[in-house]
N, C-alpha and C positions, 0 to 999 in steps of 0.2 A: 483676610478679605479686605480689599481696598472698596470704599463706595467713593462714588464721584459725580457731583451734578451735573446735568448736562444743560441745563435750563430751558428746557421745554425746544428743542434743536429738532428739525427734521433730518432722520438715520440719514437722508440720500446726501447731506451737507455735511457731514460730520465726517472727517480724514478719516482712516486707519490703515496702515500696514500698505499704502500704496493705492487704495481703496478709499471706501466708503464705509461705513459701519453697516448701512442696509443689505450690501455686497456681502457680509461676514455673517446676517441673523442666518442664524440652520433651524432652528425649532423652536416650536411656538411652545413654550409648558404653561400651566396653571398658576394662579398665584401662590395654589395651598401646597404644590410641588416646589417651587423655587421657596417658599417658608422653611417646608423639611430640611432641602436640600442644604439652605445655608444656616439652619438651626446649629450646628456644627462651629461654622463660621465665625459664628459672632451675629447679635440681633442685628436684623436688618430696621430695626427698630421702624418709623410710620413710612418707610421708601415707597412701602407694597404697601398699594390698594385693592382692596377687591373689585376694583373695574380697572385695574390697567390689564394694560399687555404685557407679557415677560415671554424673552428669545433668550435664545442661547446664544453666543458669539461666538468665535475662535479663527484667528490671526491664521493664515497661510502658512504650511512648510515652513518655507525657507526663514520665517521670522524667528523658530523654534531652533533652526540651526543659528542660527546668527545671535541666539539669546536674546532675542528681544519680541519672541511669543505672550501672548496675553489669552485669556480667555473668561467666560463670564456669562452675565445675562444683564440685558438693558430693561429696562421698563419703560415702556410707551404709555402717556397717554394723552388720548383723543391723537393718538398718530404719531405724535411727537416723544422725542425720547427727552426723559425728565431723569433718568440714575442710569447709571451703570454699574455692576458689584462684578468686580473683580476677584475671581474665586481661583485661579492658575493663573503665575507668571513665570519666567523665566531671564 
């Protein structure tokens, strides 16, 4: 698992894959779901609060032909995205 700050960035400003990162969030989960999830991972050690937001993300197609797919969840908070954990690349 890679994390990476995003320093408090609104998703609609933030590049990815030809996009946006707001254009890639697919699903909202819980905070205590993306714990489980990356419990595996590696601690997400203080990334996750209990009042943010956690999406799910995943890069387009063609980026997963081309080797250069990513996938993940960001945490938002008050709107703004503040991590992203990279949990699938290629």
């Amino acid at each position: 698992m890679r994390k990476q700050s995003l320093g408090l960035r609104n998703p609609e400003e933030i590049p990815l894959a030809g996009t946006t990162l707001r254009a890639l969030m697919s699903e909202k989960i819980t905070v205590a779901q993306a714990r489980s999830e990356l419990q595996n991972s590696g601690d997400p050690g203080d990334l996750l609060r209990n009042e943010d937001e956690v999406w799910r993300f995943r890069t387009p197609a063609w980026t997963w032909s081309t080797m250069s797919g990513v996938e993940g969840i960001v945490v938002l908070r008050d709107g703004l995205a503040a991590h992203w954990l990279v949990t699938r690349m290629n």
